[in-house]
C-alpha positions, 0 to 999 in steps of 0.5 A: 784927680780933682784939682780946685781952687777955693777963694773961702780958704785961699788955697788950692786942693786935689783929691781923688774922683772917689773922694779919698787922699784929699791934700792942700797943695798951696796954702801960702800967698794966695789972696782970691785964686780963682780959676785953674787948669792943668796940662797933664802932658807936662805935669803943670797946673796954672791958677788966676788970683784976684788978690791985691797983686793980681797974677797968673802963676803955675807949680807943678801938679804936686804944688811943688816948684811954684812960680808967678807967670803974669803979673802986670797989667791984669785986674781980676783974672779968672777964666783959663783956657789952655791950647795944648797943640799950640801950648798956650794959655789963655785967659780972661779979664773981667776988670779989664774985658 
C-alpha cells in the first residue's frame, strides 16, 4: 500500500501500489499534515501537522484509534524518521531547527 498525506485537502489517504481501493483514513482535524511514516511490524502510522496546534499524532494504519503524540514545544514538524530496532520516532523542526 501507498500511504500520504496532502496538505491541499487536509487528509490522509493509502491506496494500492496499482492504483485501486483508494480510501480517505483521516479526514477531520488536520490543519497542514505534513510528513508521515509507518511501523508495519506494530501496524502504526505517524504524522506531522503544521496547523495552528501543531502535533505529531499516530492511528493505527486503517486511521482507527487516532491519538496526539506531541504537542508542545513544536513549530512546523515535518521530517519523521522511525528507528525500528530501538523504536523510536524521530523528527524534524523547520520553525525551530
Amino acid at each position: 500500500n501507498l500511504y500520504w498525506t496532502d496538505t491541499g485537502t487536509d487528509r490522509i489517504e493509502v491506496t494500492r501500489l496499482n492504483g485501486t481501493s483508494r480510501k480517505i483514513l483521516i479526514s477531520e482535524n488536520l490543519d497542514e499534515p505534513r510528513a508521515i511514516v509507518l511501523h508495519p511490524v506494530i501496524g502504526y502510522m505517524y504524522w506531522t501537522d503544521w496547523g495552528e496546534s501543531p502535533k505529531i499524532e499516530c492511528a493505527f494504519l486503517d486511521g482507527s484509534e487516532r491519538r496526539v503524540l506531541v504537542n508542545t514545544s513544536l513549530g512546523w514538524p515535518n521530517g519523521l524518521a522511525l528507528d525500528l530496532e530501538k523504536d523510536k520516532l524521530y523528527w524534524g523542526d523547520a520553525k525551530t531547527d
